[in-house]
Structure formats: C-alpha cells, structure tokens
mmCIF file of the N, C-alpha and C atoms, coordinates in Angstrom:
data_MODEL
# 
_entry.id   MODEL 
# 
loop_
_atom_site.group_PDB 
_atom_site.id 
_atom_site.type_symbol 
_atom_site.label_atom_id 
_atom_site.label_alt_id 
_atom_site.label_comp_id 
_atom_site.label_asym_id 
_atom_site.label_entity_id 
_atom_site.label_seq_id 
_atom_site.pdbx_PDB_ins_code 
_atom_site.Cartn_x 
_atom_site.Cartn_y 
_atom_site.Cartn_z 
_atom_site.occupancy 
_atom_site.B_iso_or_equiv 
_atom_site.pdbx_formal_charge 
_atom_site.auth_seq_id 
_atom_site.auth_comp_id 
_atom_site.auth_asym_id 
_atom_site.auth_atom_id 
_atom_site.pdbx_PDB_model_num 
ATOM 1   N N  . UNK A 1 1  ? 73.652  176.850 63.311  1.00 0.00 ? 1  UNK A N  1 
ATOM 2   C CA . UNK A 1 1  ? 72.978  175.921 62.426  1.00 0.00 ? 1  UNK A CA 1 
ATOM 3   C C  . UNK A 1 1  ? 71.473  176.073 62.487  1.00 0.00 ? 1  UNK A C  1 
ATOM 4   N N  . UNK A 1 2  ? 70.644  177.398 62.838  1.00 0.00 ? 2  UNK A N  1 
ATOM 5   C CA . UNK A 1 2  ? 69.600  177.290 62.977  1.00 0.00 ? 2  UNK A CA 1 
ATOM 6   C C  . UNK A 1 2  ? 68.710  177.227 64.017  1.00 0.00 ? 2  UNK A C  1 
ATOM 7   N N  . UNK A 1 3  ? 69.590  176.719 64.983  1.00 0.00 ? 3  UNK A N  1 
ATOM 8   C CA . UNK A 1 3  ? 68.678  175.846 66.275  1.00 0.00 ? 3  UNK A CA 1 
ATOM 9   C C  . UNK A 1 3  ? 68.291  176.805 67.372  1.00 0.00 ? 3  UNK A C  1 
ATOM 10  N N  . UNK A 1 4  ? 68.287  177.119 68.429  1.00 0.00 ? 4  UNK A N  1 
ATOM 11  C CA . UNK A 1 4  ? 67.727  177.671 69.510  1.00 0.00 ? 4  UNK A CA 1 
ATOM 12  C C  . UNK A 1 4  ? 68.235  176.437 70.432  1.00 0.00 ? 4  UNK A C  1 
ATOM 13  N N  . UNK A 1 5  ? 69.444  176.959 71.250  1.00 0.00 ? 5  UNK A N  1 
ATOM 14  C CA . UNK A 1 5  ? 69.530  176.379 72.146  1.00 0.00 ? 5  UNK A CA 1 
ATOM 15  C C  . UNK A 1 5  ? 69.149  176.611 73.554  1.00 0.00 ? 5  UNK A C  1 
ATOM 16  N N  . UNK A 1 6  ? 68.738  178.157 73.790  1.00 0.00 ? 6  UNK A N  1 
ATOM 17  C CA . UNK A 1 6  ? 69.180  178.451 75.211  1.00 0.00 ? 6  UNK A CA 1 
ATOM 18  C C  . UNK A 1 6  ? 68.725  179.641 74.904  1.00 0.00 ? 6  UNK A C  1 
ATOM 19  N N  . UNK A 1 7  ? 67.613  180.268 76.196  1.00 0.00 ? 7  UNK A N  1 
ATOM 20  C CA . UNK A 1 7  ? 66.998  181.148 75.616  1.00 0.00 ? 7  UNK A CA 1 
ATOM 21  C C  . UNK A 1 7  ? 67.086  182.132 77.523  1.00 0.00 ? 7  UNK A C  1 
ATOM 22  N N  . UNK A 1 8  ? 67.100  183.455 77.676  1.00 0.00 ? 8  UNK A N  1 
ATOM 23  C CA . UNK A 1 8  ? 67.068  183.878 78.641  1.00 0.00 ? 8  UNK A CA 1 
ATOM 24  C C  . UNK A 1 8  ? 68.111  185.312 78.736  1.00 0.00 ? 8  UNK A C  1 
ATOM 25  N N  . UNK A 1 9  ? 67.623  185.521 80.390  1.00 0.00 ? 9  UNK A N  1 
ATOM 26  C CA . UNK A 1 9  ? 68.851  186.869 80.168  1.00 0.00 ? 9  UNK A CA 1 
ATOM 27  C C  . UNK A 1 9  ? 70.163  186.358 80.446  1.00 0.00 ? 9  UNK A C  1 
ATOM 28  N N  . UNK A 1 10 ? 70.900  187.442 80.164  1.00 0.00 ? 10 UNK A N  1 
ATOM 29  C CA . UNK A 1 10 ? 72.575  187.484 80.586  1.00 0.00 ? 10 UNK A CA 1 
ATOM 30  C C  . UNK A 1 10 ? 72.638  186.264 81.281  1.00 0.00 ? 10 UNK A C  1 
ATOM 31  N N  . UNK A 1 11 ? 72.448  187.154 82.690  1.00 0.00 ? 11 UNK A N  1 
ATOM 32  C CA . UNK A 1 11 ? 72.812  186.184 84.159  1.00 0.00 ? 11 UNK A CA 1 
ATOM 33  C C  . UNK A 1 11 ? 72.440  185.099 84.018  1.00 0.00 ? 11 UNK A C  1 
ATOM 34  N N  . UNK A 1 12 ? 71.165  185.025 83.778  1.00 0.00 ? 12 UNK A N  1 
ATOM 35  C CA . UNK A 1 12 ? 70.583  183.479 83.562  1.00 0.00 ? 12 UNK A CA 1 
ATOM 36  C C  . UNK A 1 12 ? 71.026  182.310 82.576  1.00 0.00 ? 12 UNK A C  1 
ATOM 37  N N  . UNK A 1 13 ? 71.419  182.855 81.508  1.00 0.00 ? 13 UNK A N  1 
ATOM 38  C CA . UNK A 1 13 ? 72.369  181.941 80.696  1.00 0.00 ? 13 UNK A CA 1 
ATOM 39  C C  . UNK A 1 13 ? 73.644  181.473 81.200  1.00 0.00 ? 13 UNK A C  1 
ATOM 40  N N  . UNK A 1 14 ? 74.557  183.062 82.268  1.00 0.00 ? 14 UNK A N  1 
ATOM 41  C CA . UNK A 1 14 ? 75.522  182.171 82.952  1.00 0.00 ? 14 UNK A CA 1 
ATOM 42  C C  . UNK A 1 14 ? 75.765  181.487 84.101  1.00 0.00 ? 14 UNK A C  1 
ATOM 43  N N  . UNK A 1 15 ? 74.141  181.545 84.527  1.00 0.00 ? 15 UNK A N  1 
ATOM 44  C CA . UNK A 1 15 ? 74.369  181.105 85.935  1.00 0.00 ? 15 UNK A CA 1 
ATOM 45  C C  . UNK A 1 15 ? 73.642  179.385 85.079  1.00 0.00 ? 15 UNK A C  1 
ATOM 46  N N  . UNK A 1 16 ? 72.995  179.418 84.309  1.00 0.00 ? 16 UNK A N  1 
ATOM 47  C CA . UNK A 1 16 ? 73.154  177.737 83.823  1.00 0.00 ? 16 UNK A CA 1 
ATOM 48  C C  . UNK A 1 16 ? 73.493  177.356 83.191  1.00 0.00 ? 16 UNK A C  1 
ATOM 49  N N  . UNK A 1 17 ? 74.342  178.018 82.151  1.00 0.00 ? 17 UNK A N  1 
ATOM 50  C CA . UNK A 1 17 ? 75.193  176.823 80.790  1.00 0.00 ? 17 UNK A CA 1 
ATOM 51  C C  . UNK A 1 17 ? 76.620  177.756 80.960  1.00 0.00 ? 17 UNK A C  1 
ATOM 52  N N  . UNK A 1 18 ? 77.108  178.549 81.873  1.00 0.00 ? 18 UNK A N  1 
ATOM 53  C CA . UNK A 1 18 ? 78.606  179.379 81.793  1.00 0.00 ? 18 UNK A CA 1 
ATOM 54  C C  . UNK A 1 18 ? 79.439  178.206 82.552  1.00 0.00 ? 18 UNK A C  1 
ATOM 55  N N  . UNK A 1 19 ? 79.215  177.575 83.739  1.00 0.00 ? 19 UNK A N  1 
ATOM 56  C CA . UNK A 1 19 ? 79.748  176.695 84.328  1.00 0.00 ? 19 UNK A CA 1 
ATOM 57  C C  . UNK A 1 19 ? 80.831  177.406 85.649  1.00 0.00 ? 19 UNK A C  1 
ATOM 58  N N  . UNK A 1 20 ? 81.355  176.977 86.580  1.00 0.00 ? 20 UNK A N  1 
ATOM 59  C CA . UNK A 1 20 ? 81.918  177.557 87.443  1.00 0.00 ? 20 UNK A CA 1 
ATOM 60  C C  . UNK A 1 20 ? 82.940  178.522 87.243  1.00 0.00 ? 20 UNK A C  1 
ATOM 61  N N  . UNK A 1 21 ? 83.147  179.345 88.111  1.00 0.00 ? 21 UNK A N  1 
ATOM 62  C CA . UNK A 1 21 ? 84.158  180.324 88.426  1.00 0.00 ? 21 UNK A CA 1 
ATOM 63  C C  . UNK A 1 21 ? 85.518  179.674 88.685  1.00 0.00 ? 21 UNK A C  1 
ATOM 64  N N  . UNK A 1 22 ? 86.286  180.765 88.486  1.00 0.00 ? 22 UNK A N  1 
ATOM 65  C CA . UNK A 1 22 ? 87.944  179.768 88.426  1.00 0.00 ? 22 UNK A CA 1 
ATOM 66  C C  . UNK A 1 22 ? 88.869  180.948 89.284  1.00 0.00 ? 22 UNK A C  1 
ATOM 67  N N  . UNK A 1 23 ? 88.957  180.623 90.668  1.00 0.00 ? 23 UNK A N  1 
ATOM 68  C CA . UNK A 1 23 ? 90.062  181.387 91.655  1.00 0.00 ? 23 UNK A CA 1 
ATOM 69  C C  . UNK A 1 23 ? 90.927  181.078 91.203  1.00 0.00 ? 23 UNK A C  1 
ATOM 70  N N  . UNK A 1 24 ? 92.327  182.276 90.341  1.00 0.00 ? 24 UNK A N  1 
ATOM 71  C CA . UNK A 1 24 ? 93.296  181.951 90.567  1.00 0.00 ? 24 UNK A CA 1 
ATOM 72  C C  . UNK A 1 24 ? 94.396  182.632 91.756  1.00 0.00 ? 24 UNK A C  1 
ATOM 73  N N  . UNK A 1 25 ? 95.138  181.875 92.326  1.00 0.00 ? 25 UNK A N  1 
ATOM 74  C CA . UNK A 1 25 ? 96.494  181.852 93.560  1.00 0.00 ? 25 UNK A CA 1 
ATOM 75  C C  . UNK A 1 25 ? 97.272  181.727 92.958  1.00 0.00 ? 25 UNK A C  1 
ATOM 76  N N  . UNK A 1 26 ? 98.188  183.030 93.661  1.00 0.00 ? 26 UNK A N  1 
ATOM 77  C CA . UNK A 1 26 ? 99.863  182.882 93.423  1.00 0.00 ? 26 UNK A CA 1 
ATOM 78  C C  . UNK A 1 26 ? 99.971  183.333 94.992  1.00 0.00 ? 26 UNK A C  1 
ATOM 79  N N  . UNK A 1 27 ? 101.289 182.070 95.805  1.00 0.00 ? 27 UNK A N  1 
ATOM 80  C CA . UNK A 1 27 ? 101.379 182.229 96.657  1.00 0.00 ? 27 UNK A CA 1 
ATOM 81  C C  . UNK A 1 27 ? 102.675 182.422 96.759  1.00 0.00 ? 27 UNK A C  1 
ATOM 82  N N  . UNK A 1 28 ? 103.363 183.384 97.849  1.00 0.00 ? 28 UNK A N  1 
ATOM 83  C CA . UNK A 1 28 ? 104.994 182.850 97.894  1.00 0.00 ? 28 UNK A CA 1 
ATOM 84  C C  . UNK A 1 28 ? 105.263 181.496 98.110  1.00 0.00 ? 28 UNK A C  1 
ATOM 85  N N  . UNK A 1 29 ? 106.853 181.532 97.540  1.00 0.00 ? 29 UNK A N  1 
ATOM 86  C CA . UNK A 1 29 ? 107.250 180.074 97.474  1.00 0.00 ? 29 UNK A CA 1 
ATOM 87  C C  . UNK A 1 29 ? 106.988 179.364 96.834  1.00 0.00 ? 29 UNK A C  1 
ATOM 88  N N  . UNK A 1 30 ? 106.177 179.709 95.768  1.00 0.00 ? 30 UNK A N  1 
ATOM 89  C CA . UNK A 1 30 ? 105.424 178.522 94.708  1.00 0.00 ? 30 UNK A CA 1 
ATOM 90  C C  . UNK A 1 30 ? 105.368 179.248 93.337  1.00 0.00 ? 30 UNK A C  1 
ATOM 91  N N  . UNK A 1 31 ? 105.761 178.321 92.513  1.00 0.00 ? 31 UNK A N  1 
ATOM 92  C CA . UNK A 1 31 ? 105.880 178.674 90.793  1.00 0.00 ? 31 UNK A CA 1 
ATOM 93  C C  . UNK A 1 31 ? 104.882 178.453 90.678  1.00 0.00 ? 31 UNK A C  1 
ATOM 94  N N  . UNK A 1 32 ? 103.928 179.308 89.469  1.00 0.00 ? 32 UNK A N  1 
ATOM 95  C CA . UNK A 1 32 ? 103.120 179.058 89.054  1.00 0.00 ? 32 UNK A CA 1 
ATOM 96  C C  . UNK A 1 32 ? 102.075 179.695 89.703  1.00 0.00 ? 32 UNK A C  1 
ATOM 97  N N  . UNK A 1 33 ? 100.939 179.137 89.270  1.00 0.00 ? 33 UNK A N  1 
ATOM 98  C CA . UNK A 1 33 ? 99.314  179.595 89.885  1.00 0.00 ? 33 UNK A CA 1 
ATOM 99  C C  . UNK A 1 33 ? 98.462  178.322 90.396  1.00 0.00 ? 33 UNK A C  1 
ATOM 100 N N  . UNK A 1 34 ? 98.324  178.601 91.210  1.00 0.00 ? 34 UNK A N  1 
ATOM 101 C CA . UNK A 1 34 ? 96.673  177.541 91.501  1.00 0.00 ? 34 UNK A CA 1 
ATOM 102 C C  . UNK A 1 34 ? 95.799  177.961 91.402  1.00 0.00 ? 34 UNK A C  1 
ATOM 103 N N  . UNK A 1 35 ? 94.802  177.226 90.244  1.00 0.00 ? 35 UNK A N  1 
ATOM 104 C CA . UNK A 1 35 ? 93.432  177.341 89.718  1.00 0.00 ? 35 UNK A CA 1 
ATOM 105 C C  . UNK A 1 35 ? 92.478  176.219 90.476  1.00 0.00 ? 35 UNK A C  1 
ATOM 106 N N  . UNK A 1 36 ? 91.597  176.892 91.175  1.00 0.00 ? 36 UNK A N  1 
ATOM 107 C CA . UNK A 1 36 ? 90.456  176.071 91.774  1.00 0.00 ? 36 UNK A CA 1 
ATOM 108 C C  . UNK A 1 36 ? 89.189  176.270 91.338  1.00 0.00 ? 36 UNK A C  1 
ATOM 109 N N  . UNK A 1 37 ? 88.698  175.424 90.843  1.00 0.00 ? 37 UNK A N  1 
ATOM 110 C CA . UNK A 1 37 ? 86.950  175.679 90.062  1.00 0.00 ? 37 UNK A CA 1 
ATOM 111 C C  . UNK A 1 37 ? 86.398  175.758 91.524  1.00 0.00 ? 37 UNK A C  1 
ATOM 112 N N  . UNK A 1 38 ? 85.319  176.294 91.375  1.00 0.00 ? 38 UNK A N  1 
ATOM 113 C CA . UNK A 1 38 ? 84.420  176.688 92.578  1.00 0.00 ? 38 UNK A CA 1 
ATOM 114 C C  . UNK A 1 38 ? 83.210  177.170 92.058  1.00 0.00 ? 38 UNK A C  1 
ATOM 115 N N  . UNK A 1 39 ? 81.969  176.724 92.507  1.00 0.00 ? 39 UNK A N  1 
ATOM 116 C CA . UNK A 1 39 ? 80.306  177.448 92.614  1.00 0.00 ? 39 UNK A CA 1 
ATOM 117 C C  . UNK A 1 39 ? 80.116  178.612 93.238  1.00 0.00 ? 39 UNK A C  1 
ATOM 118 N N  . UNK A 1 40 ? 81.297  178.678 94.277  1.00 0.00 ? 40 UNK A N  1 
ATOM 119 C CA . UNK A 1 40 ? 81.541  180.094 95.264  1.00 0.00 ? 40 UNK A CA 1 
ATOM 120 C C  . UNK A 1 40 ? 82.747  180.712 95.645  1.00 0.00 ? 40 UNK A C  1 
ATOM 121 N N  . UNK A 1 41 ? 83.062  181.435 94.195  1.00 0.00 ? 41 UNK A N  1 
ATOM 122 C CA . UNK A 1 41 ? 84.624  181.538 94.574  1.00 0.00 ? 41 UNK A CA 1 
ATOM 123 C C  . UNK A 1 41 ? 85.026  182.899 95.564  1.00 0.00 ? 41 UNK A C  1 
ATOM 124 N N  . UNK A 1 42 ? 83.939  183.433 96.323  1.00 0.00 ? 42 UNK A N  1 
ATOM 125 C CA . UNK A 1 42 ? 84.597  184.238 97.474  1.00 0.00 ? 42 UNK A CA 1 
ATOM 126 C C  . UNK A 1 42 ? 84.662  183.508 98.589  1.00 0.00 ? 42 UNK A C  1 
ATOM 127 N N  . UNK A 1 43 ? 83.656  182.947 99.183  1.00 0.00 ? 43 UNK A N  1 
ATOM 128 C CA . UNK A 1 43 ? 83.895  181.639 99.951  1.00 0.00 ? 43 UNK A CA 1 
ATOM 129 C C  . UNK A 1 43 ? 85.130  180.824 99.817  1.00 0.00 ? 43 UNK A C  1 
ATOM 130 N N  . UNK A 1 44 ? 85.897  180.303 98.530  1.00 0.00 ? 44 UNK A N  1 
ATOM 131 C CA . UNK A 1 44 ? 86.919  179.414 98.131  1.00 0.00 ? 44 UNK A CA 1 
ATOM 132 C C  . UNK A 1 44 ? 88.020  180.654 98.433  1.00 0.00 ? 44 UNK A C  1 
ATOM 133 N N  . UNK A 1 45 ? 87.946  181.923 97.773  1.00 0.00 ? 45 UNK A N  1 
ATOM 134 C CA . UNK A 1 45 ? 89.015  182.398 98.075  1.00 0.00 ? 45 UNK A CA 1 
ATOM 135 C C  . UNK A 1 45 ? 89.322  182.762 99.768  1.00 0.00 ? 45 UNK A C  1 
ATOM 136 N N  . UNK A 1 46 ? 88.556  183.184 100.673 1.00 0.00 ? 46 UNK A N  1 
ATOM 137 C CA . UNK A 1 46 ? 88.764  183.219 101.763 1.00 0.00 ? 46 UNK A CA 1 
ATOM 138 C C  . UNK A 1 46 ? 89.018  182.264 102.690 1.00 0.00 ? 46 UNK A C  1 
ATOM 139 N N  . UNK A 1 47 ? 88.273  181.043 102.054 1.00 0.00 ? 47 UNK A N  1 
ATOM 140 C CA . UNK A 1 47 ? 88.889  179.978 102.633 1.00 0.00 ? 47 UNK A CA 1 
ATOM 141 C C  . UNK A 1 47 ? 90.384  179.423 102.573 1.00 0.00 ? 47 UNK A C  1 
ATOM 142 N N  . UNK A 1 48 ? 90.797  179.833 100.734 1.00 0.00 ? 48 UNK A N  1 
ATOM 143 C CA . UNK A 1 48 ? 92.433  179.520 100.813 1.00 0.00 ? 48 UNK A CA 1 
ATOM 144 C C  . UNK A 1 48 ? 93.257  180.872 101.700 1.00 0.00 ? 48 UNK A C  1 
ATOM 145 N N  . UNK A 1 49 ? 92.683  181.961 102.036 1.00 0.00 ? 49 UNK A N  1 
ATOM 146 C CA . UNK A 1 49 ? 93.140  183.145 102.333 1.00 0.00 ? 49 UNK A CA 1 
ATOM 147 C C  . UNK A 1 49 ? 93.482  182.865 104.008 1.00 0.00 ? 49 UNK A C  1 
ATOM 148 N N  . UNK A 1 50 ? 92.536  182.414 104.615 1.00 0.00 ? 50 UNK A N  1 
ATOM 149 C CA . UNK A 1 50 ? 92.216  181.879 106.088 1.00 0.00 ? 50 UNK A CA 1 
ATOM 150 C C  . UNK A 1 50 ? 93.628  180.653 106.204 1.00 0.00 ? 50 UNK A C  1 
ATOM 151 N N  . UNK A 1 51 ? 93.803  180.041 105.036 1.00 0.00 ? 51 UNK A N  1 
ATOM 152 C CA . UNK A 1 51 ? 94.596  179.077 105.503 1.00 0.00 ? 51 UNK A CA 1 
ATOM 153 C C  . UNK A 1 51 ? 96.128  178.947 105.151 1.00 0.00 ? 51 UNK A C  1 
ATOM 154 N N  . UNK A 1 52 ? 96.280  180.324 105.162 1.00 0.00 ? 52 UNK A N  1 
ATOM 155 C CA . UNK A 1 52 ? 97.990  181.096 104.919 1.00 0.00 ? 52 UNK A CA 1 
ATOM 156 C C  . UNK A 1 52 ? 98.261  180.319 106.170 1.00 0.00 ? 52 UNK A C  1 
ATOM 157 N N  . UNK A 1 53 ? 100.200 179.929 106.030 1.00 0.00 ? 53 UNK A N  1 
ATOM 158 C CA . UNK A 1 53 ? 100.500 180.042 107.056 1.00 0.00 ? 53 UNK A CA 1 
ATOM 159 C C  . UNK A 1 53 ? 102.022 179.391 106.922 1.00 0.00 ? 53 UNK A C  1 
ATOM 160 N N  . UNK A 1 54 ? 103.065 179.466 107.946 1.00 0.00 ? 54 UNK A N  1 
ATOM 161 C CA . UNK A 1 54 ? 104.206 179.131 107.571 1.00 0.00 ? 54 UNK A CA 1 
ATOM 162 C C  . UNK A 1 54 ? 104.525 180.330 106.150 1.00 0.00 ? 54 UNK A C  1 
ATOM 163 N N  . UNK A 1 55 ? 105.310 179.733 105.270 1.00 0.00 ? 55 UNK A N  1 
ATOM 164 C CA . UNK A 1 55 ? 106.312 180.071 104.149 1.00 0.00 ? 55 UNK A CA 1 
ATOM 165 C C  . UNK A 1 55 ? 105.026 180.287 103.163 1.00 0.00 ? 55 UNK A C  1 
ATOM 166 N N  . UNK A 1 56 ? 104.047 179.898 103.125 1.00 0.00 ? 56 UNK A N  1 
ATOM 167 C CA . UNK A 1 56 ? 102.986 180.210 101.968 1.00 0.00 ? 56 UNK A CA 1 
ATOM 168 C C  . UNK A 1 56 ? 102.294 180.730 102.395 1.00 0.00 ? 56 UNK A C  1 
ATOM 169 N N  . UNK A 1 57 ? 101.942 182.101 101.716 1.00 0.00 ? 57 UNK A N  1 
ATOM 170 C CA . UNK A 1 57 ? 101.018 182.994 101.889 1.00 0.00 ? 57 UNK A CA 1 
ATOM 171 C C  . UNK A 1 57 ? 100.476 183.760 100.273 1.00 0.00 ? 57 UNK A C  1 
ATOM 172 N N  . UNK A 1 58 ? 99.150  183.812 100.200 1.00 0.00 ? 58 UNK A N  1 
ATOM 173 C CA . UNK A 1 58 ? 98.869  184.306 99.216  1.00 0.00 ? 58 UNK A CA 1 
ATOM 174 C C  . UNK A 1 58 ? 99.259  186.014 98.680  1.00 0.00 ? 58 UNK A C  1 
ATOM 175 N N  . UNK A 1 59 ? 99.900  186.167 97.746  1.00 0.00 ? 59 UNK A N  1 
ATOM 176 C CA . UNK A 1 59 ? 100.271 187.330 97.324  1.00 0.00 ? 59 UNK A CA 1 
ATOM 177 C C  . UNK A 1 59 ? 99.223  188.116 95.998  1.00 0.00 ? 59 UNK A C  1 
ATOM 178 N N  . UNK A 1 60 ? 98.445  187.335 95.871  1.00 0.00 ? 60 UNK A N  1 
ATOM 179 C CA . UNK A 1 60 ? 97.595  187.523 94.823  1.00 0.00 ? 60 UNK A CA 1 
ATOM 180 C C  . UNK A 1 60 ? 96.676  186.795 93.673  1.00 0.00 ? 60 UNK A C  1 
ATOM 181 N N  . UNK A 1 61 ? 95.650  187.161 94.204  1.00 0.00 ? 61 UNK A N  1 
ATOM 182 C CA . UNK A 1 61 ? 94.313  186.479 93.588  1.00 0.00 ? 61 UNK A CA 1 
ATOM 183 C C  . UNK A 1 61 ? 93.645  187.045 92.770  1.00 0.00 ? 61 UNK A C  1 
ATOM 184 N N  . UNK A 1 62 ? 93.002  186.393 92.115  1.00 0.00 ? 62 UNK A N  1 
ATOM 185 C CA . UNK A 1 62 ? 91.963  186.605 90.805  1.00 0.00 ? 62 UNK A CA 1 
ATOM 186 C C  . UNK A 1 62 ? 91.005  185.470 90.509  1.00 0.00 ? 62 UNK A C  1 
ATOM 187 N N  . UNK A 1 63 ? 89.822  186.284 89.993  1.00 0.00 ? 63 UNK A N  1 
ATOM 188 C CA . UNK A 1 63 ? 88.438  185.508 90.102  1.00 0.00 ? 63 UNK A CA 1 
ATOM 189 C C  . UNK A 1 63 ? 88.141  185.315 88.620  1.00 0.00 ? 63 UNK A C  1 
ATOM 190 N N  . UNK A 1 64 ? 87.853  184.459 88.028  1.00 0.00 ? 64 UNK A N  1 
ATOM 191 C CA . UNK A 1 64 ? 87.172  184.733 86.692  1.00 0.00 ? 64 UNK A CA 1 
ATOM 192 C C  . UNK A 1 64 ? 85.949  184.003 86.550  1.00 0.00 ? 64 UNK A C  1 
ATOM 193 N N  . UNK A 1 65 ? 84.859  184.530 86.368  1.00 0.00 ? 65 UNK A N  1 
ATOM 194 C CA . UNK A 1 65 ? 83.568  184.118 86.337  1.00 0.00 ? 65 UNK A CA 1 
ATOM 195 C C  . UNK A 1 65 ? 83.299  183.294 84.834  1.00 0.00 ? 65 UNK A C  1 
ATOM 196 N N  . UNK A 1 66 ? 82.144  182.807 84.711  1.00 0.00 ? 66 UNK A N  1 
ATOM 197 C CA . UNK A 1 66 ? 81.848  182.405 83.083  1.00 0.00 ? 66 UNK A CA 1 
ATOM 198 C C  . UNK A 1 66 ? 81.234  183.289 82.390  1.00 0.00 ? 66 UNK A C  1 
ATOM 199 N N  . UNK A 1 67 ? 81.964  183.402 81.236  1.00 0.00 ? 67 UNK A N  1 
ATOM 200 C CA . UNK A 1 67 ? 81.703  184.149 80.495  1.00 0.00 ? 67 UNK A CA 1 
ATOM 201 C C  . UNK A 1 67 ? 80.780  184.145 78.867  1.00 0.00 ? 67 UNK A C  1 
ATOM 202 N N  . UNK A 1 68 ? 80.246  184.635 77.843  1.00 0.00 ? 68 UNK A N  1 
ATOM 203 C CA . UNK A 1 68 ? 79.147  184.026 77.133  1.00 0.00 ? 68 UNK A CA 1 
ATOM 204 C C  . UNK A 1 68 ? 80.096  183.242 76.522  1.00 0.00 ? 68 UNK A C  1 
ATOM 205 N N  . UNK A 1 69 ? 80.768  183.115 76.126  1.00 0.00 ? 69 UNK A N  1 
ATOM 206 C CA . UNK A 1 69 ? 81.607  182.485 75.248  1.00 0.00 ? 69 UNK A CA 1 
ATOM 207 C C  . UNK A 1 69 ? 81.363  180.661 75.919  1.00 0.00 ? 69 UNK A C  1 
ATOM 208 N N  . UNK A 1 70 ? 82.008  181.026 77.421  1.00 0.00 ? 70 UNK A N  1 
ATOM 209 C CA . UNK A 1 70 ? 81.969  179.627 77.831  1.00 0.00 ? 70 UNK A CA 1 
ATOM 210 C C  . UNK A 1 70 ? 80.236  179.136 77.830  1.00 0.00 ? 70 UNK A C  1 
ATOM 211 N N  . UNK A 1 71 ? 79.211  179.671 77.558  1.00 0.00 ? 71 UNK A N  1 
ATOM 212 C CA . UNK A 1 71 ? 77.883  179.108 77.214  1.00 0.00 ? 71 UNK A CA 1 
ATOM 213 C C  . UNK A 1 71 ? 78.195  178.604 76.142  1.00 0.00 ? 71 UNK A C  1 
ATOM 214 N N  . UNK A 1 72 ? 78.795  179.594 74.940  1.00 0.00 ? 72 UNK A N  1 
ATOM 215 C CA . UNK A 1 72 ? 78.306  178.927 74.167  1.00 0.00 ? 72 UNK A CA 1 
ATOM 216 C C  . UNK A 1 72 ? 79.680  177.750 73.407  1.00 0.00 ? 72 UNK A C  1 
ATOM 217 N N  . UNK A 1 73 ? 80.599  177.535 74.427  1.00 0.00 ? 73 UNK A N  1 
ATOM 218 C CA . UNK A 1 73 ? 81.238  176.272 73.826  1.00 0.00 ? 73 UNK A CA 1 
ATOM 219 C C  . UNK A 1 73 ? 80.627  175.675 74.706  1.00 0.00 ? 73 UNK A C  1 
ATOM 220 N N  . UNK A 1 74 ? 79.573  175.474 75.685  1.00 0.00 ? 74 UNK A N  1 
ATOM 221 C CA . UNK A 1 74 ? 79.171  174.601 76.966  1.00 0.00 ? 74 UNK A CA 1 
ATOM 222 C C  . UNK A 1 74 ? 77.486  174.099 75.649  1.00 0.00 ? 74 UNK A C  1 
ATOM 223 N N  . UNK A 1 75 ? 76.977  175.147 75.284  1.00 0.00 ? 75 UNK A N  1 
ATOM 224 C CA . UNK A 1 75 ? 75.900  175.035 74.293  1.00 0.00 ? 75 UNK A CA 1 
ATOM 225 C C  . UNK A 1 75 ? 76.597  173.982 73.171  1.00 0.00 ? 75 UNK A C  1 
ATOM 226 N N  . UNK A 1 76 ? 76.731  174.501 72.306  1.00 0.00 ? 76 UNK A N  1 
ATOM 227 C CA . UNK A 1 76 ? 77.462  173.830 71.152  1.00 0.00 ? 76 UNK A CA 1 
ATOM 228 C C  . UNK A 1 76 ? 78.444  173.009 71.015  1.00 0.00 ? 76 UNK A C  1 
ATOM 229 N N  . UNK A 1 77 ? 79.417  172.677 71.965  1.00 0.00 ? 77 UNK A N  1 
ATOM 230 C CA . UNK A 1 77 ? 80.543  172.232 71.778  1.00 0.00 ? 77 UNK A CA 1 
ATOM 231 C C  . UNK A 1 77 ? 81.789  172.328 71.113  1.00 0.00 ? 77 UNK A C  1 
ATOM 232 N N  . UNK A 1 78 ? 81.842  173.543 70.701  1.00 0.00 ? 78 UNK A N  1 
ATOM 233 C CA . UNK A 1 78 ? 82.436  174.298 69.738  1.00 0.00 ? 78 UNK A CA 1 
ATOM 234 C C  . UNK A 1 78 ? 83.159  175.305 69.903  1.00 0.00 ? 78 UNK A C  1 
ATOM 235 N N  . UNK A 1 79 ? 84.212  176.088 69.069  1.00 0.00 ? 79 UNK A N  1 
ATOM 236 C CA . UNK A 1 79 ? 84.735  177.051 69.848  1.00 0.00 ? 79 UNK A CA 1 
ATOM 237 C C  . UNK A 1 79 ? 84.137  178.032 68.666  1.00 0.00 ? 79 UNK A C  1 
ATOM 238 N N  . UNK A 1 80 ? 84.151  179.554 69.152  1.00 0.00 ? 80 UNK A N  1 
ATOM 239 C CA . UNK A 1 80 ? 83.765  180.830 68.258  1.00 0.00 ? 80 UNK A CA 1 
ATOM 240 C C  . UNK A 1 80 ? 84.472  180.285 66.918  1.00 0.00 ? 80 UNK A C  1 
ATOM 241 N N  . UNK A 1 81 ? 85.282  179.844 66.363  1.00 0.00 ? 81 UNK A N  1 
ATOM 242 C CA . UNK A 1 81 ? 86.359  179.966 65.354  1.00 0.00 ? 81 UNK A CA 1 
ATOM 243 C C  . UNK A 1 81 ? 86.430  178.372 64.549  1.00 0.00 ? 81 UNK A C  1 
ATOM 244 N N  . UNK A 1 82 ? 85.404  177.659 64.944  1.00 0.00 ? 82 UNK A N  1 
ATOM 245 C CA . UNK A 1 82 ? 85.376  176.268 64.244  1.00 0.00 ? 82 UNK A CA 1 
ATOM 246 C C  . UNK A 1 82 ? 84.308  176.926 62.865  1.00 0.00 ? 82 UNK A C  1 
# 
C-alpha cells in the first residue's frame, strides 16, 4: 500500500520482525511432533536432547528459523496471497 515499513539487511529484518525459531521433536513412543518456540533453538534443542531418558528418546530434530515471509505477515498482518 505504499508504506515503508521496515527498512534494513536480511539478518536484521529477521532477527527483529521474523520472530522465534521453532525446534521440531519426534521422539520414540510418541505420535506426532513437538514444536517448541525458542530465541535459542540449539540451546532448546540440546537441552530436550540432554533430557532423553527411559522409553523417550529423540529420533529426530529440525530447526526452522524465521523466514522473510514471517516479517512480512509479522509487518503487515497479512499473508503473501490476501
């Protein structure tokens, strides 16, 4: 619509309008995935990694950072396709 919301490089746009990282876990014994938002998701993942034990143990993780997209529905409120 004209405006200038948000002005800077890459990183810098996602390190302030992308919003947190999202660890996902799949552990044995458990359907599904656990998604944990995190500011530090190697820290978060090693921390759930550290705390295997018994029947649950992590079999596989994935990190997803923010991406421009999530600026700019975090900017606008909007999705690419409105």
């Amino acid at each position: 619509r004209g405006k200038l919301l948000a002005d800077g490089s890459v990183p810098q746009l996602l390190a302030d309008h992308g919003g947190p990282s999202v660890v996902e876990v799949i552990r044995t014994g458990m359907t599904g995935t656990q998604r944990i938002e995190s500011t530090d998701p190697v820290r978060t993942l090693a921390t759930v990694a550290a705390s295997d034990g018994g029947s649950s143990r992590v079999v596989s993780a994935r990190i997803h950072g923010p991406t421009l997209e999530s600026v700019f529905l975090h900017l606008t409120g909007r999705s690419l396709r409105d």
